[in-house]
C-alpha positions in Angstrom: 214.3 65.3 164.9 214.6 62.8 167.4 218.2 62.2 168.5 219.3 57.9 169.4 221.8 56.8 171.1 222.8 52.8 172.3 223.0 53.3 176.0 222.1 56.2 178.0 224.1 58.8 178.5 224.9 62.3 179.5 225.9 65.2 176.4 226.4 68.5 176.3 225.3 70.8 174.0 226.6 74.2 173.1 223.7 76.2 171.3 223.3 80.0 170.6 219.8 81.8 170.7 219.5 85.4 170.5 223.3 85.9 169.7 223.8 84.1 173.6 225.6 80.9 173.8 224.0 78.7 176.4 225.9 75.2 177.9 223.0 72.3 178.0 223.8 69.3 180.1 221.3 66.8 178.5 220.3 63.2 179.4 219.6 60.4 176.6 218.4 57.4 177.0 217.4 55.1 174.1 215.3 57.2 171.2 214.5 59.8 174.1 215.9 63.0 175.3 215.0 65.2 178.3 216.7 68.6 179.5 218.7 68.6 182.6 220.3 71.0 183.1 220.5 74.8 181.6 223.6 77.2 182.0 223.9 80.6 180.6 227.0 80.9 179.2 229.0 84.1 180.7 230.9 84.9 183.8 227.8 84.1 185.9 225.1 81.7 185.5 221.5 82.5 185.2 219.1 80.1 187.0 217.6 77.5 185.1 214.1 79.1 186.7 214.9 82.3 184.4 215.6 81.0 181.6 212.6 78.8 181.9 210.4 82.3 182.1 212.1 83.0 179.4 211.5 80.5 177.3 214.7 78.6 176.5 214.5 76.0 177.2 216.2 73.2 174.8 214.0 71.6 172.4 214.2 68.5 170.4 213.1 70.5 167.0 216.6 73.1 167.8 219.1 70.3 167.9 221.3 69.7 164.9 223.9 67.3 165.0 226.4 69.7 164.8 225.4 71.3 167.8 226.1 68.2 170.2 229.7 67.3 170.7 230.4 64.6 174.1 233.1 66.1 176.5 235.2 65.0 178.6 235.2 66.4 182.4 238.0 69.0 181.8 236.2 70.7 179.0 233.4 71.1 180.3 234.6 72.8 183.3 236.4 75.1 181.0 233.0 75.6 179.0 231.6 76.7 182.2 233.9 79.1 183.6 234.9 80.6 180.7 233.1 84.4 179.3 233.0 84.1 175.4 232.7 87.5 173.4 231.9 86.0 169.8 228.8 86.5 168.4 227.6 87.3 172.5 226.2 90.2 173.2 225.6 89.2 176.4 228.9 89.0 177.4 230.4 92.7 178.1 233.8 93.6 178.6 233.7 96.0 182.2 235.9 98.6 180.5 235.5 102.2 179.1 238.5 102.9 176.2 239.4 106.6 176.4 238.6 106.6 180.4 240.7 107.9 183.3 242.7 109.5 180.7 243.9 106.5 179.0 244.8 107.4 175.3 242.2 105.8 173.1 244.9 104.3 170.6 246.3 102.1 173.6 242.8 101.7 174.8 241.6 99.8 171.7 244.6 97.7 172.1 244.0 96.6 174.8 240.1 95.8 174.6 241.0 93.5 171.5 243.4 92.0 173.0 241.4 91.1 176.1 238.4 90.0 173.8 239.8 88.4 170.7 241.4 85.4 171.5 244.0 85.2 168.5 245.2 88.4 169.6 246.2 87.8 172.9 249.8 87.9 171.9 250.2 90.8 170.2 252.4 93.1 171.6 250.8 97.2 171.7 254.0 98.4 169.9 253.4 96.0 166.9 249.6 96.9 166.4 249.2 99.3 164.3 246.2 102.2 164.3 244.1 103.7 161.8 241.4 106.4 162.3 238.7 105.7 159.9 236.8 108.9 158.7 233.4 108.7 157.4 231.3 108.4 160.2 228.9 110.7 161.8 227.8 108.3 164.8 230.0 106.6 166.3 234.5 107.0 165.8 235.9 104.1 163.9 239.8 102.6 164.5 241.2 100.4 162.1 243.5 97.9 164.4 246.2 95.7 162.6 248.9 93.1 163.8 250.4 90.9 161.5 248.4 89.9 158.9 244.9 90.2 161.2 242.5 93.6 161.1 239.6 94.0 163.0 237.5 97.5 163.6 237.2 98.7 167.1 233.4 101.0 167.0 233.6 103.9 170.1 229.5 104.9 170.5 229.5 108.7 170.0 228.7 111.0 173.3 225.5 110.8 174.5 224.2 108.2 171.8 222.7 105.7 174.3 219.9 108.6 174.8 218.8 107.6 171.1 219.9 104.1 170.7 219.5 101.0 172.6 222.8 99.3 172.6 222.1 96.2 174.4 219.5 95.6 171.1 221.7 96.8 168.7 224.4 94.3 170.1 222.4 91.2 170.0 221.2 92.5 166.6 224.7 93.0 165.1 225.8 89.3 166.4 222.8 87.3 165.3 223.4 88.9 162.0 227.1 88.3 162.8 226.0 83.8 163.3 223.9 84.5 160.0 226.4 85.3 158.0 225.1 88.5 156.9 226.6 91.0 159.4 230.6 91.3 159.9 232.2 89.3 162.6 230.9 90.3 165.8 233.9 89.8 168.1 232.7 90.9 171.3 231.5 94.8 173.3 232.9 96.5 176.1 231.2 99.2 178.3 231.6 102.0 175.7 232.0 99.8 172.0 232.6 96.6 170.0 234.6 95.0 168.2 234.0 93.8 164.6 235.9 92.0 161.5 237.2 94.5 159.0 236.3 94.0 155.7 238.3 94.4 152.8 236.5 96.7 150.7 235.6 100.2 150.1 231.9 102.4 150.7 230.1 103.4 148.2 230.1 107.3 147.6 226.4 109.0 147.2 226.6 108.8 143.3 227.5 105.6 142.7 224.8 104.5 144.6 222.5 104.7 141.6 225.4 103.3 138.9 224.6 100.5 136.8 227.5 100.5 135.1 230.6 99.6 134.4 229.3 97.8 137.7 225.7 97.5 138.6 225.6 99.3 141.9 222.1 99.6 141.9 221.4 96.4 141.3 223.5 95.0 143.6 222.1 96.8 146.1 218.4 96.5 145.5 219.0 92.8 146.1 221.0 92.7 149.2 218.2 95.0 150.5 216.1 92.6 149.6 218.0 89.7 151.0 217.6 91.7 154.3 214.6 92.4 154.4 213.2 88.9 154.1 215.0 87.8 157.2 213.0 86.9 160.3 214.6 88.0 163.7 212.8 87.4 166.7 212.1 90.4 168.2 208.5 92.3 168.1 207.5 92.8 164.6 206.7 96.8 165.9 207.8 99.4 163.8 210.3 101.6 164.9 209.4 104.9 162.6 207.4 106.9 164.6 209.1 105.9 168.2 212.4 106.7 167.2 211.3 110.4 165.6 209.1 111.0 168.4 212.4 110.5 170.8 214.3 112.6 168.4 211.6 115.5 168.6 211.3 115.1 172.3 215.3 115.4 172.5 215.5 118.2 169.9 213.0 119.8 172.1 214.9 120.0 175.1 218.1 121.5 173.5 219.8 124.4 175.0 223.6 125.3 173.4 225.7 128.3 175.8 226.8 129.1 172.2 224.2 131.9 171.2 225.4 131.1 167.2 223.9 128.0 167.4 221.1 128.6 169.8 219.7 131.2 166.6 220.5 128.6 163.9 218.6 126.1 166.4 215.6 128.7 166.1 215.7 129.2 162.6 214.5 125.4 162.5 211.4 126.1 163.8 210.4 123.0 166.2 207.0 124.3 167.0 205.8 124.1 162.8 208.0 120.9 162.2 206.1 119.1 165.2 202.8 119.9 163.4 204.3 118.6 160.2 205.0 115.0 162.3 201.7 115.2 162.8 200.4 115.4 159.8 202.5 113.1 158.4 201.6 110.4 160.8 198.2 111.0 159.4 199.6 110.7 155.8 201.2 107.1 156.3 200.9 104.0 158.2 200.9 104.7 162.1 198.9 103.8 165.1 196.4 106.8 163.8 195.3 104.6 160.9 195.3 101.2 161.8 199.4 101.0 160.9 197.8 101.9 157.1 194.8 99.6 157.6 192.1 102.2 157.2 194.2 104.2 154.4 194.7 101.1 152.5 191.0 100.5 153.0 189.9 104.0 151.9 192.0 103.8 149.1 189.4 103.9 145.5 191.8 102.4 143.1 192.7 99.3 141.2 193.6 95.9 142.8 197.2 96.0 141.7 197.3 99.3 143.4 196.3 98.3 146.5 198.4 95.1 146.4 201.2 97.8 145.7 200.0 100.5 148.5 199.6 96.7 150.9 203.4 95.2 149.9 205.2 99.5 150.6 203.4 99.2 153.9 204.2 95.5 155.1 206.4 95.9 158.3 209.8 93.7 157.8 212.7 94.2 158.9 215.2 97.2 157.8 218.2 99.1 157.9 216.7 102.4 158.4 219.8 104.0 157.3 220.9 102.9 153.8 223.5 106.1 153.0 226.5 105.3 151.1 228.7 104.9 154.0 226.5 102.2 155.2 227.6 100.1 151.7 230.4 98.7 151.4 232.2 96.7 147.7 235.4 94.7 147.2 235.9 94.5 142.9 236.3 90.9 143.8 232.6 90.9 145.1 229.7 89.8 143.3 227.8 91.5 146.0 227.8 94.6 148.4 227.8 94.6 152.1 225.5 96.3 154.0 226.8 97.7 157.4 226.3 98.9 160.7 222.5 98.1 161.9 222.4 100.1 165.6 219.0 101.8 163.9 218.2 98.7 162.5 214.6 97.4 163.2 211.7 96.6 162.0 209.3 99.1 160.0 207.5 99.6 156.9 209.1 98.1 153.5 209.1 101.9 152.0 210.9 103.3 154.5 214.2 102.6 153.3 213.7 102.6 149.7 212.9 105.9 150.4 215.7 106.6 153.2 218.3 105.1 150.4 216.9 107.1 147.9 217.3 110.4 149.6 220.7 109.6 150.5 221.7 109.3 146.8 221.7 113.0 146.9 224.3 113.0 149.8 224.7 114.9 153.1 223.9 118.5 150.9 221.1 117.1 149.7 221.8 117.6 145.9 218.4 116.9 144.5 219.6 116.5 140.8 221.2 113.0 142.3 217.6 111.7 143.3 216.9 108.7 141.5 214.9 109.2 138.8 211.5 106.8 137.9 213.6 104.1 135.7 216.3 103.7 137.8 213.6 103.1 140.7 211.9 100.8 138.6 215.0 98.9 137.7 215.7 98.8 141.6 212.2 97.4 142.3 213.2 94.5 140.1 216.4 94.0 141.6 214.9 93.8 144.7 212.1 91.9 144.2 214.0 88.8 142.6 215.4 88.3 145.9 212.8 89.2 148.3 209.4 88.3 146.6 210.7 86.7 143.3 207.3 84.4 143.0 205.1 87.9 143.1 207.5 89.5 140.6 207.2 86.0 138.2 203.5 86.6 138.4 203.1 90.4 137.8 205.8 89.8 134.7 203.8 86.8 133.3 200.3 88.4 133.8 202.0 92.3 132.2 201.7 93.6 135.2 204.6 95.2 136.9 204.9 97.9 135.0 201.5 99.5 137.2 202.5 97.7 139.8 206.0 99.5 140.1 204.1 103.1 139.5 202.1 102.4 142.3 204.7 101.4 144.4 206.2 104.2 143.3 204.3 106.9 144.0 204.5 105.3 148.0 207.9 105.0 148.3 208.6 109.0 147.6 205.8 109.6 150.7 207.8 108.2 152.7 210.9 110.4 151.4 209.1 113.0 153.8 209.2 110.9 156.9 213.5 110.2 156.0 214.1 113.8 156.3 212.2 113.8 159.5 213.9 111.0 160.9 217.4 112.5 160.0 216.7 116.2 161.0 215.5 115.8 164.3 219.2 113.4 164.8 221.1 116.0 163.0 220.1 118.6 165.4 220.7 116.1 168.7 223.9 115.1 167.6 224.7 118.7 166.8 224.6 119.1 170.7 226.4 116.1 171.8 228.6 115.2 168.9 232.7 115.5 168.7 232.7 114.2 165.0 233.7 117.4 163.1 230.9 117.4 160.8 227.9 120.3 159.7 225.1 118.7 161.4 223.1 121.7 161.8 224.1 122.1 158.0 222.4 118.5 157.8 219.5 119.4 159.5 218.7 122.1 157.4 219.0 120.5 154.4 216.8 117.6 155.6 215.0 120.4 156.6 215.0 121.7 152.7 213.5 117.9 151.7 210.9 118.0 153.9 209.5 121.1 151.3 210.6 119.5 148.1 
């Protein structure tokens, strides 16, 4: 677009790229524009040299309307000097809740009240604190003042060896801008804070209900809603990276309690490490082209191999679709999917498969696997919202019956490579973890799946 104005003048422009807000001080003369000047918006500014390396440069094609708003001297000083924590991962709050033996109740106080600007006022003996149980990553509080709630996320121990928060972060607020993603209010050294939402998670079996409410419907298309989004980040996939860190991890595990040190044993690293391999023969990987030369060696029909092509596409996922993760208010229409910090992008089949092993819960209960029609009827959920012209055409031309076998019969390969993923975390976070929870338990039924 090109932007007009009747004299020339100087506007400033408050856009967000990458989940960071950036201050533009642009000049206009008649039908023209030009950038001036470029401030990264936080406590200090970046060069404009740096973010010209970087590539962010303004452009005429990123201004909306909406974005450009004339101010007067006073507010744009205050732009400038002040650090803004929504939807910002950039911005980072320089403290650690639970530190120098500070009790973690007042500690979240006092980070979302330093961080979320309507809260400034509260007073710590009228917020209120609930522990939220559930997770297995990270400990979850539940703040509330007056009619307000937000959720204050503290990263488990020794997760930072496994997850790259500073991604995550500017994952969680560009989905945060999009709309998809709770409010992302702002991080701190060891956490974030996010809007709460008013609903409940999903347990594992009503993950495949269709009714009274169509749970698997609803989430076959929000899946597919996701997965169709385009973030700007290397289109990589994460799959074999982030099991390959969790073997290398599990590898280097040493407990002083001898109890666990034989369970560890009795998981055998040594034969699951040549099952990786073998598996990373078995599907996509940098082995085979990322599924190029399996796709080409496949002998089969061509709505096979459109199915076999379509499992393997690399978009990008959740990569950990448990029931936890899902969230539903009876009021919705929807579900909510949560919490993205191994969130990435990777092959389509992944996490049908990932989801559909977590129908059978943390004890693995195989009888709750998802049988062929209700994977079917997910397919078709999630196809109307991710590919809804290929599903028009495979439906018009009788042709999605094969096409969902075939689709199928990829999808449950890549069960294998779940339990992989999850066993190898099980047994790191079985070192490090304070959540009171079976991991070792976990990683032995994950360990179970893997020989189904």
């Amino acid at each position: 677009m090109v932007l007009t104005h009747s004299a020339a003048c100087d506007w400033w422009v408050k856009k967000t790229i990458l989940g960071t807000v950036y201050v533009y001080k642009i000049y206009i003369p008649a039908n023209q524009i030009r950038v001036l000047q470029l401030h990264h918006f936080r406590s200090s500014s970046r060069s404009t040299h740096d973010c010209k390396r970087r590539n962010q440069y303004l452009t005429v094609s990123s201004i909306h309307s909406e974005d450009i708003k004339d101010l007067n001297d006073l507010e744009k000083e205050k732009m400038l000097d002040e650090v803004i924590y929504l939807n910002n991962a950039h911005s980072c709050l320089d403290y650690v809740v639970g530190a120098n033996d500070v009790d973690e109740f007042d500690g979240a106080k006092f980070v979302v009240k330093q961080i979320c600007s309507d809260w400034k006022d509260a007073k710590n003996d009228d917020m209120l604190v609930k522990i939220i149980v559930g997770g297995i990553t990270n400990r979850l509080y539940r703040l509330i003042w007056k009619d307000k709630s937000v959720l204050v996320r503290l990263y488990g121990d020794h997760t930072d060896e496994f997850i790259d928060r500073n991604f995550e972060n500017m994952l969680f607020a560009l989905l945060s801008e999009r709309g998809f993603a709770p409010t992302y209010y702002g991080r701190f050294k060891n956490g974030r804070i996010e809007g709460w939402l008013d609903a409940k998670p999903l347990d594992p079996k009503m993950m495949g209900q269709t009714k009274p409410v169509n749970y698997l419907q609803m989430i076959g298309k929000e899946l597919g809603v996701m997965h169709v989004m385009d973030i700007p980040v290397e289109r990589v996939p994460v799959l074999w990276t982030k099991i390959e860190r969790f073997e290398k991890l599990a590898r280097e595990l040493k407990f002083k309690d001898p109890v666990k040190n034989a369970a560890l044993e009795k998981m055998d690293l040594a034969g699951l490490y040549q099952k990786l391999q073998w598996l990373k023969s078995a599907l996509p990987s940098n082995q085979n082209r990322n599924g190029k030369d399996l796709l080409d060696a496949l002998n089969t029909d061509a709505i096979s191999k459109q199915a076999e092509a379509f499992a393997s596409d690399v978009v990008f996922s959740h990569n950990d679709l448990l029931s936890g993760n899902i969230l539903h208010n009876p009021d919705w229409d929807r579900v909510r999917i949560i919490d993205y910090e191994y969130g990435g992008y990777n092959y389509r089949a992944f996490d049908f498969a990932n989801h559909f092993c977590e129908n059978c819960g943390f004890d693995l209960d195989l009888a709750q696997y998802p049988s062929i029609e209700k994977q079917f009827a997910f397919f078709k959920a999630y196809m109307s919202s991710a590919a809804p012209t290929m599903l028009t055409e495979l439906e018009a031309n009788r042709e999605s019956k094969a096409f969902f076998h075939a689709f199928y019969d990829v999808v449950n390969r890549y069960a294998l490579a779940s339990h992989m993923f999850w066993g190898y975390w099980a047994l790191v976070q079985a070192a490090h973890s304070k959540i009171d929870f079976d991991f070792f338990g976990n990683a032995a039924s994950c360990s179970k799946g893997k020989t189904m």
